[in-house]
Structure formats: C-alpha cells, structure tokens
PDB file of N, CA, C and O in Angstrom:
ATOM      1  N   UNK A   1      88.761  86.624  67.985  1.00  0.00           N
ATOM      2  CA  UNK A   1      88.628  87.692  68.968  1.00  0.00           C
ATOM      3  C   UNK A   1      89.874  88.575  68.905  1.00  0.00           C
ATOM      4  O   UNK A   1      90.777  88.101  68.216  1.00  0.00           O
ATOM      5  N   UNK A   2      90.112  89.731  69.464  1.00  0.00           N
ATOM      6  CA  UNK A   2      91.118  90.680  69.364  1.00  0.00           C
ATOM      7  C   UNK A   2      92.169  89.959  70.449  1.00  0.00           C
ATOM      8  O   UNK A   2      91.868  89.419  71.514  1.00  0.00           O
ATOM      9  N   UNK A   3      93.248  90.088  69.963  1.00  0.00           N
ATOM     10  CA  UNK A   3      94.388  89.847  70.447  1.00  0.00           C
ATOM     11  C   UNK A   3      94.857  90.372  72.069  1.00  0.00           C
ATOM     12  O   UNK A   3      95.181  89.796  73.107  1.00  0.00           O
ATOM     13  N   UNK A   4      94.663  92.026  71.554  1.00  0.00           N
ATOM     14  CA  UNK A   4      94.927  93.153  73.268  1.00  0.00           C
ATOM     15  C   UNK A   4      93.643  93.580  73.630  1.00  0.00           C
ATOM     16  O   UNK A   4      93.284  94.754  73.548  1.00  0.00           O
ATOM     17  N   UNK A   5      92.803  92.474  74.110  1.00  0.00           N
ATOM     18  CA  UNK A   5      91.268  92.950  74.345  1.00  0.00           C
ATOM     19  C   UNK A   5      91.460  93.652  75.643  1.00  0.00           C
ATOM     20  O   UNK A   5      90.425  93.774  76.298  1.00  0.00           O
ATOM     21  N   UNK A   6      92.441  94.094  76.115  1.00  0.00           N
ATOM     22  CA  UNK A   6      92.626  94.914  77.311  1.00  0.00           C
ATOM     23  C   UNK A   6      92.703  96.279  77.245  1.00  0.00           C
ATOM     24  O   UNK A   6      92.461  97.100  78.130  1.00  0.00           O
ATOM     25  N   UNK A   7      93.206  96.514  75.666  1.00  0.00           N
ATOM     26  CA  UNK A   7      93.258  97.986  75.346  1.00  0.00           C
ATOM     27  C   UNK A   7      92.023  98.491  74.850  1.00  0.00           C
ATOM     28  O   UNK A   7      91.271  98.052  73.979  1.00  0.00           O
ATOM     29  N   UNK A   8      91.961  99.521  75.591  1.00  0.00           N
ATOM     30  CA  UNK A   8      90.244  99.902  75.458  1.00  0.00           C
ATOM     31  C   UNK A   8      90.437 100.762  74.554  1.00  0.00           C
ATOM     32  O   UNK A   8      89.378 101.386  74.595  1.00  0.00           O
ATOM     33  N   UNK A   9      91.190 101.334  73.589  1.00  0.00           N
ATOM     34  CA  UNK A   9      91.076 102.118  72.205  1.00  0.00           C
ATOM     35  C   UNK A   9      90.884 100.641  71.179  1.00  0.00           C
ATOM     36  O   UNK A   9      89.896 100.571  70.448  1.00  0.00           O
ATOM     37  N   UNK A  10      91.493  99.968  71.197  1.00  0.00           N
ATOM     38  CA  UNK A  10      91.026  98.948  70.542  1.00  0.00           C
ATOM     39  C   UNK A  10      89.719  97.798  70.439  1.00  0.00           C
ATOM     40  O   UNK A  10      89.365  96.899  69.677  1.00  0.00           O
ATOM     41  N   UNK A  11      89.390  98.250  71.339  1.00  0.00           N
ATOM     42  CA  UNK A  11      87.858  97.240  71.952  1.00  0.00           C
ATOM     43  C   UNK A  11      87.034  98.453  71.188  1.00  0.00           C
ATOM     44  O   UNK A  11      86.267  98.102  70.291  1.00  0.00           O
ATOM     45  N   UNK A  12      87.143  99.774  71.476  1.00  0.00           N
ATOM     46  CA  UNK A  12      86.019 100.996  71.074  1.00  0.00           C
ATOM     47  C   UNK A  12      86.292 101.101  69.470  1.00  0.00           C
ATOM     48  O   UNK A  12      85.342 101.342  68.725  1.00  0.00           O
ATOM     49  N   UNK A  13      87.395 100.946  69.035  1.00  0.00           N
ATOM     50  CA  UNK A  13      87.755 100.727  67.500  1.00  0.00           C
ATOM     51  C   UNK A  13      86.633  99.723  66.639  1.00  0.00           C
ATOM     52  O   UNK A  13      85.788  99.911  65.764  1.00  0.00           O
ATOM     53  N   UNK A  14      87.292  98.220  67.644  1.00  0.00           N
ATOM     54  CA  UNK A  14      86.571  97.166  66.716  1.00  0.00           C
ATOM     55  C   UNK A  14      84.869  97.269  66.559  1.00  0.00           C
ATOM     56  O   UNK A  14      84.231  97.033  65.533  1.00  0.00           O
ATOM     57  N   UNK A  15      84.263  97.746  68.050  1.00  0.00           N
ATOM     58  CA  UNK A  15      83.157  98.019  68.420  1.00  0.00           C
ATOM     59  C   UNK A  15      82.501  99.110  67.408  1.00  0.00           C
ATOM     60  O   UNK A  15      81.370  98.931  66.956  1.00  0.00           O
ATOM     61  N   UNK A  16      83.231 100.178  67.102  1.00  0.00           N
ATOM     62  CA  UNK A  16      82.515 100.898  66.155  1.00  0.00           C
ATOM     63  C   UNK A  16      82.871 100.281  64.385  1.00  0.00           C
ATOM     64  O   UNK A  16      82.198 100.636  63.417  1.00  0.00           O
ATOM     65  N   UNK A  17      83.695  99.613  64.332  1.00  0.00           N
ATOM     66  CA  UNK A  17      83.562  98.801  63.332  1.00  0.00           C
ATOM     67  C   UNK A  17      82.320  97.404  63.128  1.00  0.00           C
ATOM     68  O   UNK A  17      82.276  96.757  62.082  1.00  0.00           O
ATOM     69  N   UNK A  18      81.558  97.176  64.101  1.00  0.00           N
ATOM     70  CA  UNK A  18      80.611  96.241  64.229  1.00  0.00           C
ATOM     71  C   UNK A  18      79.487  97.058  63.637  1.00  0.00           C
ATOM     72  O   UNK A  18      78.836  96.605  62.696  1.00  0.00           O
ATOM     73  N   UNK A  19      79.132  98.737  64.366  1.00  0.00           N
ATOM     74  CA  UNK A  19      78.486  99.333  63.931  1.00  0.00           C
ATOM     75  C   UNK A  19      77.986  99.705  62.705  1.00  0.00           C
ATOM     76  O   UNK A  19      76.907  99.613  62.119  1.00  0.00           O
ATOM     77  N   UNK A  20      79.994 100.526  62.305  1.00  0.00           N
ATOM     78  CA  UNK A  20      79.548  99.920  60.344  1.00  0.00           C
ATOM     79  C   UNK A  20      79.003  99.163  59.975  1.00  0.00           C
ATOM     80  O   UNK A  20      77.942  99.405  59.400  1.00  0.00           O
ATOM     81  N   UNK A  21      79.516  97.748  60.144  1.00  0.00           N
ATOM     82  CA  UNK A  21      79.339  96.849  59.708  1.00  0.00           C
ATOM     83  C   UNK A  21      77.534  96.178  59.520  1.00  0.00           C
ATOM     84  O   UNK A  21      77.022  95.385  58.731  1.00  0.00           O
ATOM     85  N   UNK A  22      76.978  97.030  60.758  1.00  0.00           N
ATOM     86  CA  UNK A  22      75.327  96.527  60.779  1.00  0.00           C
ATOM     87  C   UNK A  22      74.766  97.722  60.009  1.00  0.00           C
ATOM     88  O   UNK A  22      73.890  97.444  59.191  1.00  0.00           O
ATOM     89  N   UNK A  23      75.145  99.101  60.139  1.00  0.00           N
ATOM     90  CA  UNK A  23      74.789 100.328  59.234  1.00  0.00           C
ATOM     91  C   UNK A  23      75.055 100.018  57.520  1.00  0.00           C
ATOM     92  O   UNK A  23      74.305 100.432  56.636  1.00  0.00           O
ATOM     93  N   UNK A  24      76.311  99.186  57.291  1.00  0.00           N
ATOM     94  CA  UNK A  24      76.296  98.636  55.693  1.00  0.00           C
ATOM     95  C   UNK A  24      75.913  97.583  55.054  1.00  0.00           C
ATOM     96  O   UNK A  24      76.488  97.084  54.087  1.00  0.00           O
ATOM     97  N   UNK A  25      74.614  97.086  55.735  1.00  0.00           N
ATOM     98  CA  UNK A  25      74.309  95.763  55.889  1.00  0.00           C
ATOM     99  C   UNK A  25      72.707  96.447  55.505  1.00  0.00           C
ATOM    100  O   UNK A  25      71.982  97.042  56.302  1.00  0.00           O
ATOM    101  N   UNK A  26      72.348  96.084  53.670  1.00  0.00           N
ATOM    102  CA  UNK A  26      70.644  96.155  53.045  1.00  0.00           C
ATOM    103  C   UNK A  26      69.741  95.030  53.893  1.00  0.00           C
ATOM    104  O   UNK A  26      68.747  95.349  54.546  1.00  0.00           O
ATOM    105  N   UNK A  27      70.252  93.651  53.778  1.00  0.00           N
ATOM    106  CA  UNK A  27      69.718  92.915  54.658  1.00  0.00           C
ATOM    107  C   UNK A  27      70.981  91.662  55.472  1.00  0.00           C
ATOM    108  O   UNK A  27      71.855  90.924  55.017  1.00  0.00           O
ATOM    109  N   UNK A  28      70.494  91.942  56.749  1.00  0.00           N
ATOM    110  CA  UNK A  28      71.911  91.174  57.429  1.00  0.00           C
ATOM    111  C   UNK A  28      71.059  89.765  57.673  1.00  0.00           C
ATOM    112  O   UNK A  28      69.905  89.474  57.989  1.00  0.00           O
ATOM    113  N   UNK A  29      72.319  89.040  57.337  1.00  0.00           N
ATOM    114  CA  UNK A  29      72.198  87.878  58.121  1.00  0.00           C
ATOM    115  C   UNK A  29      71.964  87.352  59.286  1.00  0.00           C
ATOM    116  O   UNK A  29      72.821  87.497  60.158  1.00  0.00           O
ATOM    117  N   UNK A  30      70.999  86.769  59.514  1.00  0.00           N
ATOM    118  CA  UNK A  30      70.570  86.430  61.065  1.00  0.00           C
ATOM    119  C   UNK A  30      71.871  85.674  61.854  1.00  0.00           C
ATOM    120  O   UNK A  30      72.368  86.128  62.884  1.00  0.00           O
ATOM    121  N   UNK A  31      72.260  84.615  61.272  1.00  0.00           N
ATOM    122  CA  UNK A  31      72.860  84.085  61.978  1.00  0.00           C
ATOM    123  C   UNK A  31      74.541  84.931  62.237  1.00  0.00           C
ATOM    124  O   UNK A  31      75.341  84.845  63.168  1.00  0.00           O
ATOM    125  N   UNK A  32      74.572  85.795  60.839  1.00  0.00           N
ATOM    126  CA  UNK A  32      76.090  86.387  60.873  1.00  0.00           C
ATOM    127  C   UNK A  32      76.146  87.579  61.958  1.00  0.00           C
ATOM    128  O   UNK A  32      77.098  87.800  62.706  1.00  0.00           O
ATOM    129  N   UNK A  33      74.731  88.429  61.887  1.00  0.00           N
ATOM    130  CA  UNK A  33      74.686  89.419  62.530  1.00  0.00           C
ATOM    131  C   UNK A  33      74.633  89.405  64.587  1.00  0.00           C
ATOM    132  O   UNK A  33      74.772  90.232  65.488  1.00  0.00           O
ATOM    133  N   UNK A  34      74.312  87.734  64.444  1.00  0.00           N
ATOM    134  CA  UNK A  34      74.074  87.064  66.328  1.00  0.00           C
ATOM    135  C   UNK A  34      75.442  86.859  66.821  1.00  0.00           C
ATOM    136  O   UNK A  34      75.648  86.911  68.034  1.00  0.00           O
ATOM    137  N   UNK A  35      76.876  86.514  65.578  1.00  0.00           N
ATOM    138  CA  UNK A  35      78.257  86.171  65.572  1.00  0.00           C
ATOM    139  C   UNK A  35      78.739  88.144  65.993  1.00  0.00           C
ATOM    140  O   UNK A  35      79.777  88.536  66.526  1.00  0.00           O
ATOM    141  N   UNK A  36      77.896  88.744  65.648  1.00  0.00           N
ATOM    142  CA  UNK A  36      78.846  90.212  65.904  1.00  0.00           C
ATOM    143  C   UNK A  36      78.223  90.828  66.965  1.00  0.00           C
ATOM    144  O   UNK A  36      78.980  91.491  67.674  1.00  0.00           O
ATOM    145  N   UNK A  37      76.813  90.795  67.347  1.00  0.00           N
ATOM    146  CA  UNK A  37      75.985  91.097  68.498  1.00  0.00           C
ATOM    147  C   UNK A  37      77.156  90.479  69.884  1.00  0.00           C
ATOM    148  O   UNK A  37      77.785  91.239  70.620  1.00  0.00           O
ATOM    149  N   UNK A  38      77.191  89.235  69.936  1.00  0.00           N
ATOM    150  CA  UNK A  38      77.996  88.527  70.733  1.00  0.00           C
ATOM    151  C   UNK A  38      79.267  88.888  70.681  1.00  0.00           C
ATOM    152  O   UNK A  38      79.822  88.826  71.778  1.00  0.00           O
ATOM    153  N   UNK A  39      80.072  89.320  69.612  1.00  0.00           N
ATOM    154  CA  UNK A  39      81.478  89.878  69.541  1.00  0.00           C
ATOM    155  C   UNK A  39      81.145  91.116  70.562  1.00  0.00           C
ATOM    156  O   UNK A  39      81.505  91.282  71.728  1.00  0.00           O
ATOM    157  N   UNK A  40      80.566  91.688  69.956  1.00  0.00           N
ATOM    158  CA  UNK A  40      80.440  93.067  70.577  1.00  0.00           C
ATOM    159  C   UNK A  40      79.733  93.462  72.434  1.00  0.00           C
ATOM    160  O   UNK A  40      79.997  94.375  73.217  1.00  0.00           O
ATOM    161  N   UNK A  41      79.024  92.568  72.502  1.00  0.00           N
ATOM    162  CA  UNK A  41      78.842  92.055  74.013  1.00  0.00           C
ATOM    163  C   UNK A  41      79.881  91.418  75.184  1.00  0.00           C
ATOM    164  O   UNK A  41      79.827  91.267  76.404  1.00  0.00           O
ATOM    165  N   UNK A  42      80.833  91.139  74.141  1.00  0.00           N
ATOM    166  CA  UNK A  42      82.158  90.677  74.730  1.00  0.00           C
ATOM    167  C   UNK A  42      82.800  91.333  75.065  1.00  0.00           C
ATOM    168  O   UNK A  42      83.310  91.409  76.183  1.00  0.00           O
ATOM    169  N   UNK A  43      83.006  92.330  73.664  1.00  0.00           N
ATOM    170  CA  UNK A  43      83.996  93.728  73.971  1.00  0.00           C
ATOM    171  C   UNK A  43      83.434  94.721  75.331  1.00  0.00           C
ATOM    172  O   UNK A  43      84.045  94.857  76.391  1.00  0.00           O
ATOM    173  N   UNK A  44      82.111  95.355  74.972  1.00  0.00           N
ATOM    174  CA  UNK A  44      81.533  96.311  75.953  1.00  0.00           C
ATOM    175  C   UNK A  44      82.075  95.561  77.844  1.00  0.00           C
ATOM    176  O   UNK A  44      82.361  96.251  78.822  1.00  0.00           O
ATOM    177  N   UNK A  45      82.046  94.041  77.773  1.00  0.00           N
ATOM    178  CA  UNK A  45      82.106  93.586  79.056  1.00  0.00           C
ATOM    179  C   UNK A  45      83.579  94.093  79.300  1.00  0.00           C
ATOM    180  O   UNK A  45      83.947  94.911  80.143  1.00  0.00           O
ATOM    181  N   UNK A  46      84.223  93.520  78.508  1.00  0.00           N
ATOM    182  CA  UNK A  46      85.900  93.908  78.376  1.00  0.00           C
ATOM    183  C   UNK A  46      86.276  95.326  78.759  1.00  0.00           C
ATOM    184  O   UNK A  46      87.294  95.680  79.353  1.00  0.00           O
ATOM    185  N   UNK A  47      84.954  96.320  78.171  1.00  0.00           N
ATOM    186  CA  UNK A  47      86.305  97.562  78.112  1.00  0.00           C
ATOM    187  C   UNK A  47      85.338  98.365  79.229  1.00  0.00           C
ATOM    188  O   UNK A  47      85.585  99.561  79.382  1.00  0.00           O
ATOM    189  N   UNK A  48      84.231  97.761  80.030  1.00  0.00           N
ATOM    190  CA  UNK A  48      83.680  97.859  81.348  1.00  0.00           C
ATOM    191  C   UNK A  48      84.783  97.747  82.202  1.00  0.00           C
ATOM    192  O   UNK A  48      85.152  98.726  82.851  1.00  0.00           O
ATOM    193  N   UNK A  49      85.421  96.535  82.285  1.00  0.00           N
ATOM    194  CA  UNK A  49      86.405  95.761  83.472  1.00  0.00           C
ATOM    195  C   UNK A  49      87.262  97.044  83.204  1.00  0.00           C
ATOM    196  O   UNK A  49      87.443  97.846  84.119  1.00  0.00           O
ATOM    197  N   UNK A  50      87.900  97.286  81.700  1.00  0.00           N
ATOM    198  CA  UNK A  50      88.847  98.132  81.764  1.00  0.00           C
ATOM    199  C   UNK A  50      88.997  99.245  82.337  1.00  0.00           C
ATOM    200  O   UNK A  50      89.908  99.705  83.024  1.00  0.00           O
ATOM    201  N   UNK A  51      87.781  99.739  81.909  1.00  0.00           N
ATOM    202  CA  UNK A  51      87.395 101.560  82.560  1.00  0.00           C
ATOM    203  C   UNK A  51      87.759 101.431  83.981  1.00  0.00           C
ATOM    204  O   UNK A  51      88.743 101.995  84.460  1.00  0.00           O
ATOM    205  N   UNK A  52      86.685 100.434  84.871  1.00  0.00           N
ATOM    206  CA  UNK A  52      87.292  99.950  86.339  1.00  0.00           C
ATOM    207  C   UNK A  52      88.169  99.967  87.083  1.00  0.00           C
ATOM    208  O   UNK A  52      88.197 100.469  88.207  1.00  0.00           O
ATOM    209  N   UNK A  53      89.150  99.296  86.399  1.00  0.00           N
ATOM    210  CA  UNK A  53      90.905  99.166  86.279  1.00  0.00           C
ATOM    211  C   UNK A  53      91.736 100.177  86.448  1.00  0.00           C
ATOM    212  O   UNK A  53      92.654 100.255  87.264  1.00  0.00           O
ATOM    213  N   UNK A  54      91.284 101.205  85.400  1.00  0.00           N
ATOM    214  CA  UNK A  54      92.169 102.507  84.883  1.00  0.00           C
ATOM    215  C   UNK A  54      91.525 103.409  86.066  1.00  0.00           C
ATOM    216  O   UNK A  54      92.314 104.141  86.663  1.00  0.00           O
ATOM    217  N   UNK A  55      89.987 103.427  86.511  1.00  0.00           N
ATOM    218  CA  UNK A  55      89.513 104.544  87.444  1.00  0.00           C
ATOM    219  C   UNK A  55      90.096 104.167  88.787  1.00  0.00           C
ATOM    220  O   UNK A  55      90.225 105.142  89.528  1.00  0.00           O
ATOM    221  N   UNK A  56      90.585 102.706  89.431  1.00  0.00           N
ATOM    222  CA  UNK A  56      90.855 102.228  90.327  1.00  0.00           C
ATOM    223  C   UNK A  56      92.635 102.802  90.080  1.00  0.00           C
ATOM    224  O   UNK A  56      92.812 103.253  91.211  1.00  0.00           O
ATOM    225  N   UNK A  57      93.808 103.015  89.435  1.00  0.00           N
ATOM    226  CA  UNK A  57      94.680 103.502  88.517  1.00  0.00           C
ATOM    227  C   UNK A  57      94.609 104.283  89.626  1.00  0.00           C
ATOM    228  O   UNK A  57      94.889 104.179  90.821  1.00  0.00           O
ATOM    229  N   UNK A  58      93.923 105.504  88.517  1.00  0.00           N
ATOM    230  CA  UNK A  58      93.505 106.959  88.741  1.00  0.00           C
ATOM    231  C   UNK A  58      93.525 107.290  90.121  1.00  0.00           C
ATOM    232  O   UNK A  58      94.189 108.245  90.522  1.00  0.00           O
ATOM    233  N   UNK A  59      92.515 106.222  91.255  1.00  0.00           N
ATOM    234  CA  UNK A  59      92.344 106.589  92.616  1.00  0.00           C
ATOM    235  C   UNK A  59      93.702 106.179  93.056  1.00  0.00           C
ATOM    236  O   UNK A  59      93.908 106.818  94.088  1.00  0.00           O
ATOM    237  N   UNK A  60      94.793 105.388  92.774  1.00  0.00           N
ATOM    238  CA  UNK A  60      96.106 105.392  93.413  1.00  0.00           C
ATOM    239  C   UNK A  60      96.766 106.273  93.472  1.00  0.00           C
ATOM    240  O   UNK A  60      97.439 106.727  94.397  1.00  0.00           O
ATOM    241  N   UNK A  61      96.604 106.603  92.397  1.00  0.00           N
ATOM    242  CA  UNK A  61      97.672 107.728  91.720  1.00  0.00           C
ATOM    243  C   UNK A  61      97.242 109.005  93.126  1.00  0.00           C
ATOM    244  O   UNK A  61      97.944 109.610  93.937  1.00  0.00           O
ATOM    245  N   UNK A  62      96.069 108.980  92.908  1.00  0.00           N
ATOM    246  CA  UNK A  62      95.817 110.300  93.655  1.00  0.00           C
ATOM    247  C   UNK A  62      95.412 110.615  95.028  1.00  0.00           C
ATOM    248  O   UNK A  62      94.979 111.677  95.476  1.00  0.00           O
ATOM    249  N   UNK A  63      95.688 109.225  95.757  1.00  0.00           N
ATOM    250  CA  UNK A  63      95.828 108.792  96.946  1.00  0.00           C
ATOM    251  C   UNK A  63      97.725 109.071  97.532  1.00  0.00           C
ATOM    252  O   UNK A  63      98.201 109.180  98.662  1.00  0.00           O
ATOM    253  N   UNK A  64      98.394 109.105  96.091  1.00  0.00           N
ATOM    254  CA  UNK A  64      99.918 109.384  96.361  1.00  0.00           C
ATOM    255  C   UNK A  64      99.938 110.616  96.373  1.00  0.00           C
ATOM    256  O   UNK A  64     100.829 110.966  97.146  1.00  0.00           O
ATOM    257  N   UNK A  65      99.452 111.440  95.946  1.00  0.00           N
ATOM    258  CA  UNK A  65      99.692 112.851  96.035  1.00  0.00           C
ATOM    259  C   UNK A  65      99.142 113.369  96.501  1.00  0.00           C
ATOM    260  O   UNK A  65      99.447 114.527  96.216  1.00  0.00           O
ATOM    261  N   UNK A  66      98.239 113.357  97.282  1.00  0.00           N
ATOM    262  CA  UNK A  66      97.618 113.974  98.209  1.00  0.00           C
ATOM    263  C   UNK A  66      98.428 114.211  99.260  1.00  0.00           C
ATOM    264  O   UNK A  66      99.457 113.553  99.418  1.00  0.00           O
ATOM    265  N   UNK A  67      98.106 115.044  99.977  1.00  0.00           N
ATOM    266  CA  UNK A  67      98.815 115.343 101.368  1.00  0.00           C
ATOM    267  C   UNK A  67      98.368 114.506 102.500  1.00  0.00           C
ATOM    268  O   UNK A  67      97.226 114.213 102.852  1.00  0.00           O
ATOM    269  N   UNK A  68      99.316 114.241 102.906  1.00  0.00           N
ATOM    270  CA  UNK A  68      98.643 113.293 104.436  1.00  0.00           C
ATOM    271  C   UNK A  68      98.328 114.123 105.430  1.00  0.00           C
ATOM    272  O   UNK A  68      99.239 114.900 105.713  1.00  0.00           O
ATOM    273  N   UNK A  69      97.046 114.260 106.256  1.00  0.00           N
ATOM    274  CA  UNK A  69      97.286 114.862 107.275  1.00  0.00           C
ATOM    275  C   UNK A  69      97.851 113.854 108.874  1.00  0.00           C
ATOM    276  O   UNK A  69      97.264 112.964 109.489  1.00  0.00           O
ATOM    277  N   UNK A  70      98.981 114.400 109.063  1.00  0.00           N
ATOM    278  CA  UNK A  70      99.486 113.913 110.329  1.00  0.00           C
ATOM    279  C   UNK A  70      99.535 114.986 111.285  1.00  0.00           C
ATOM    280  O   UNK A  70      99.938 114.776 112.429  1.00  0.00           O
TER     281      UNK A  70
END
C-alpha cells in the first residue's frame, strides 16, 4: 500500500496509474485485476476522508477571517 496515503495527489496519482494499468491490460487477470479493484477502493475511501479534512481546513480558516459581528 502507499506509504503517505494521506496525500491526496498521491492517492489520485497511484489511482490513475491502476487505470493504466487496466487500459494496458489485452486480457487481465481475474485474480490480479480483484488485487487492484481493492487497491483502488482503498485509495478513493482514503482520499474521500481526505477531501473532508482539507474542506473542514478550509471552513476554519474562514471562520478566522471573517468578521465577528459584536
């Protein structure tokens, strides 16, 4: 599995490398192609949580700069 599965340029990297990988594939292996289906079901969950994370981020950030009304 990827090492910084937290970095979501790297989860969308490996993920479109799975893609190749089934696009360069005359006939894929059943059992090899269920090992990257599942890689890649892993990642999408991963860089779900991430997006989450970073939009939850985002709403801090801009909860600080806003103006308070008092």
């Amino acid at each position: 599995m990827i090492k910084d599965a937290k970095n979501l340029n790297t989860n969308l990297k490996r993920l479109a490398e799975i893609t190749e990988w089934f696009d360069d594939q005359e006939e894929i292996d059943v059992e090899q192609g269920l090992e990257k289906v599942k890689e890649a079901v892993s990642l999408i969950k991963m860089s779900k949580e991430r997006l989450k994370e970073i939009e939850n981020e985002f709403e801090e950030i801009k909860k600080e700069i806003e103006p308070k009304d008092e």
